[in-house]
C-alpha positions in Angstrom: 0.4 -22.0 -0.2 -0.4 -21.5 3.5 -2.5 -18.9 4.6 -1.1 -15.8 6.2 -0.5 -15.5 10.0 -3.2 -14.1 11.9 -0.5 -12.3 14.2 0.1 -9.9 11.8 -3.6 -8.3 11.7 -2.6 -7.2 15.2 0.1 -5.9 13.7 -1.4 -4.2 10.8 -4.2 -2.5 13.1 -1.5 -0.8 15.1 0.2 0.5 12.4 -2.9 1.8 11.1 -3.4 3.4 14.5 -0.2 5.4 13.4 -0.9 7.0 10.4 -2.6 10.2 9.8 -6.0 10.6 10.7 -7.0 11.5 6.9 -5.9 8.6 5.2 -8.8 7.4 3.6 -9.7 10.8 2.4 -6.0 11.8 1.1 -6.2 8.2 -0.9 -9.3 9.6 -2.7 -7.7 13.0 -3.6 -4.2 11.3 -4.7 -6.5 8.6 -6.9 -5.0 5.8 -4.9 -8.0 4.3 -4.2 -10.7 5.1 -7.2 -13.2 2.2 -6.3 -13.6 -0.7 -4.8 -14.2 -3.9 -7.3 -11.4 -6.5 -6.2 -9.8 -4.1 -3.7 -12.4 -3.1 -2.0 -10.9 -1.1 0.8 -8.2 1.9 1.4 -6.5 -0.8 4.5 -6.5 -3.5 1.8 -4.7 -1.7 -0.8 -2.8 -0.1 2.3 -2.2 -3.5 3.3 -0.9 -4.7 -0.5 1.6 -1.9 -0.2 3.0 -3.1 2.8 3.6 -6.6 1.3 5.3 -5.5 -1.5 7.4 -2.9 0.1 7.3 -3.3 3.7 8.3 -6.9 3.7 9.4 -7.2 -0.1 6.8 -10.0 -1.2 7.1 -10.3 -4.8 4.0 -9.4 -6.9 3.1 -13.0 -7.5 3.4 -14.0 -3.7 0.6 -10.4 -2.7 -1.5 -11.6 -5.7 -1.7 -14.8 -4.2 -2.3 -13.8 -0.3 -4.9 -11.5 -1.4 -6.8 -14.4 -3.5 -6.6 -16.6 -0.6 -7.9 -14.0 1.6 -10.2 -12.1 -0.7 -10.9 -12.5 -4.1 -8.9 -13.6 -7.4 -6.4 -11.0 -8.8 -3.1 -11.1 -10.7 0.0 -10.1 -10.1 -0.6 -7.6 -13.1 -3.5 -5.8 -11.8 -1.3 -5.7 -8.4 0.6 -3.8 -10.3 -0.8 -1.7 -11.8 -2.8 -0.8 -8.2 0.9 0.1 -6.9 1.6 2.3 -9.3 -1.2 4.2 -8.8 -0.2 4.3 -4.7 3.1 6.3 -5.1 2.3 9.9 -4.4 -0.3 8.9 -1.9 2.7 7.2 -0.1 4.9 10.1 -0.6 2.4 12.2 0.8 1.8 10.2 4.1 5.0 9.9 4.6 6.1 14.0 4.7 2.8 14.4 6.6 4.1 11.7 9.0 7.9 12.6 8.8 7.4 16.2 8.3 11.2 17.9 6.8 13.0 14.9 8.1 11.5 12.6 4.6 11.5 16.1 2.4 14.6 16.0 1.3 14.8 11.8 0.8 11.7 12.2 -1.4 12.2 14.8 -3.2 15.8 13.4 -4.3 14.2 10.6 -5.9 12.7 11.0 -9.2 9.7 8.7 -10.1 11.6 7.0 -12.4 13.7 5.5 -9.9 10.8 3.8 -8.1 10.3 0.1 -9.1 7.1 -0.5 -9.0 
């Protein structure tokens, strides 16, 4: 397995110039983020969200970019770590999206998300 492309750090640091200025903070409150052992950062977990479903990376292939980058974790514990993401991204995104996301969101049940 190749390492990821530097390129998209660039990338990644823009976006994170997009997104709310409370972030961090609202990951805390919605219990994204509880602590950092493996994931040791809100932008890494930030960042395994965008693998899995910005550019659709199967579990096994973020598992495996995040042990060659940072530390050893499996595609279980990814997982798990995802699930715990949803309402933090739901909440970004009305705060980003304001009414336009509302209804999209709100028309999709939890159930429905495959995490």
């Amino acid at each position: 397995m190749s390492l990821p492309s530097t390129n998209s750090n660039c990338t990644f640091e823009s976006f994170v110039q997009e997104l709310p200025p409370k972030y961090k903070d609202s990951a805390l409150e919605f219990k994204a983020f509880c602590r950092g052992r493996k994931i040791k950062t809100v932008e890494q977990l930030l960042g395994l969200v965008l693998q899995y479903c910005g550019i659709d990376l199967v579990l096994r292939e973020v598992a495996g970019n995040f042990t060659l980058l940072e530390e050893r974790i499996s595609d279980t514990a990814i997982h798990n770590r995802l699930k715990a993401c949803v309402p933090w991204v739901k909440a970004m995104l009305q705060e980003m999206m304001g009414a336009l996301i509302g209804p999209l969101i709100s028309a999709w049940p939890a159930s429905n998300l495959r995490l």
